[in-house]
ROBALO-193430 format. One record per residue (C-alpha): residue number from 1; residue in three letters; chain; x negated, y negated, z negated. Coordinates in Angstrom, 1 decimal. Layout:
! residues N
+-----+------+-----+--------+--------+--------+
! seq ! type ! mol !     px !     py !     pz !
+-----+------+-----+--------+--------+--------+
! NUM !  ALA !   A !      X !      Y !      Z !
...
+-----+------+-----+--------+--------+--------+
//
This chain:
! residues 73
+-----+------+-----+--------+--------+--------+
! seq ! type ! mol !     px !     py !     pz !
+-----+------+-----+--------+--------+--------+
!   1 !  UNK !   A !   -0.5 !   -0.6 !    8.0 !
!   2 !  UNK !   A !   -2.8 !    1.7 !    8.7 !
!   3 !  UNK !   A !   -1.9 !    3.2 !   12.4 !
!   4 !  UNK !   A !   -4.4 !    5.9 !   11.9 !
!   5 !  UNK !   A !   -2.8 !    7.5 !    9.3 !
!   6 !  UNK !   A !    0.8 !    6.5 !   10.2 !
!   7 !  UNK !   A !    0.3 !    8.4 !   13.4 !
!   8 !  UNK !   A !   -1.0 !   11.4 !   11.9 !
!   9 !  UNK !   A !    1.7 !   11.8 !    9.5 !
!  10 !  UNK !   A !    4.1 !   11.1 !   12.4 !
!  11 !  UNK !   A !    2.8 !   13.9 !   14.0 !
!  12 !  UNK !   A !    2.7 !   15.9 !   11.1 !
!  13 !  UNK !   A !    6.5 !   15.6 !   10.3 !
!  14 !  UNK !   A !    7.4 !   15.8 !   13.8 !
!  15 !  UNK !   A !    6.1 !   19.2 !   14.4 !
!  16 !  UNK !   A !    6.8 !   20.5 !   10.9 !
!  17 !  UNK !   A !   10.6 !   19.7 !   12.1 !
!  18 !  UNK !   A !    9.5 !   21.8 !   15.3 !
!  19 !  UNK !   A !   10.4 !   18.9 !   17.6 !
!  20 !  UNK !   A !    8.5 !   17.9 !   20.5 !
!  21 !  UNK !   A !    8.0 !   14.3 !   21.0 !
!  22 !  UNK !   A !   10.7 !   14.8 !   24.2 !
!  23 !  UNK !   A !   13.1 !   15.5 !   21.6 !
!  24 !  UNK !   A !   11.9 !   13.0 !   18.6 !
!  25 !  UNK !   A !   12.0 !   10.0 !   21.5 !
!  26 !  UNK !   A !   15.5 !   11.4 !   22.5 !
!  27 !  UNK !   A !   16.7 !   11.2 !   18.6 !
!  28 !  UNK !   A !   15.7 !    7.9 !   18.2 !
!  29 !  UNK !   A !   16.1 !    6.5 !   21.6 !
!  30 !  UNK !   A !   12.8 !    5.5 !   23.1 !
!  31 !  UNK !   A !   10.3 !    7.0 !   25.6 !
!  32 !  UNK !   A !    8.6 !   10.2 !   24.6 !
!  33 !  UNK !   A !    5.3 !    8.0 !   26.0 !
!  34 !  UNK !   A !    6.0 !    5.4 !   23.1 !
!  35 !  UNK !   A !    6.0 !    8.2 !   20.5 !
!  36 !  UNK !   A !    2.6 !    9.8 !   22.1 !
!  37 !  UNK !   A !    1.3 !    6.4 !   21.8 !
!  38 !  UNK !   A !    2.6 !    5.6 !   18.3 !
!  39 !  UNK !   A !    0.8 !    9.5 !   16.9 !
!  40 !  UNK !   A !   -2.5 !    8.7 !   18.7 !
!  41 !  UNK !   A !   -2.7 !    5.2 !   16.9 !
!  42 !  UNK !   A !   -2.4 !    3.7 !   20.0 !
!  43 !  UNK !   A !    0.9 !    1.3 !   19.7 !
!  44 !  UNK !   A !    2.5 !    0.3 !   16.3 !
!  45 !  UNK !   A !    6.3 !    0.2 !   16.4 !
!  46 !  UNK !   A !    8.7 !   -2.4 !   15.6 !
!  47 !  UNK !   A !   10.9 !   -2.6 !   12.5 !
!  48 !  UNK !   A !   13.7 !   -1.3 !   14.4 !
!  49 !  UNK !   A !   11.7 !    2.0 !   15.7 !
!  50 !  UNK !   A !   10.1 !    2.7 !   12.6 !
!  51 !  UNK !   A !   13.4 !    3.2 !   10.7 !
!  52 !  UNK !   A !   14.9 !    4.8 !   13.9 !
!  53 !  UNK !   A !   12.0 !    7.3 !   13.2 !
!  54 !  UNK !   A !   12.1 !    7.5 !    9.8 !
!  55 !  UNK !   A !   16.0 !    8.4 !   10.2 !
!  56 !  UNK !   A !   14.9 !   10.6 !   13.3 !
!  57 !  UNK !   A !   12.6 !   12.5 !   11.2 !
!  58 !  UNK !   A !   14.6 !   12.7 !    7.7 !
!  59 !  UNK !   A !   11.9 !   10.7 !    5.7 !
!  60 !  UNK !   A !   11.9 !    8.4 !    3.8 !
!  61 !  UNK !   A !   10.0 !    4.8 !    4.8 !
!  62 !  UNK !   A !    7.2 !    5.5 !    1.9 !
!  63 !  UNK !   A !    6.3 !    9.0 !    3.1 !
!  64 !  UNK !   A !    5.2 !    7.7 !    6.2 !
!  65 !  UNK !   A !    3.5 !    4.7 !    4.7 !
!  66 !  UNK !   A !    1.9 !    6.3 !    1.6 !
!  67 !  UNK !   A !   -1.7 !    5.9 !    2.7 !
!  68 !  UNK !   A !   -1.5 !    2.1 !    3.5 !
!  69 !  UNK !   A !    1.3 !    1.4 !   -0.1 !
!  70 !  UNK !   A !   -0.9 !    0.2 !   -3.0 !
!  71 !  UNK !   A !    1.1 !    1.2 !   -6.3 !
!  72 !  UNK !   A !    0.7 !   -0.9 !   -9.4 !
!  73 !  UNK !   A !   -0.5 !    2.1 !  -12.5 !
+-----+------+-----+--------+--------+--------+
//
């Protein structure tokens, strides 16, 4: 995975939806500090918080990975 861009696009969603990371961390129960650290590329999250902010953030697991999936043409 490549945190980088995984953070970014975190980031991205997060304040297209207009939600602070207070809020975001509230929706998928973890500290807003984690999420902070997750969007700066700082911490990669578990299994269990990535899909907790996938379903936080109403996207789909492929969205947020797009830049590190490699699709057979």
């Amino acid at each position: 995975m490549n945190k980088m861009n995984f953070g970014k696009r975190v980031r991205e969603v997060r304040k297209k939806q207009d939600l602070t990371s207070e809020k975001l961390a509230e929706i998928c129960e973890i500290s807003p500090v984690y999420v902070r650290q997750i969007e700066c590329s700082a911490r990669t999250p578990s299994l269990l918080v990535f899909i907790k902010l996938c379903n936080g953030l109403y996207v789909s697991a492929d969205y947020l990975l797009q830049e590190s999936l490699k699709v057979q043409k």
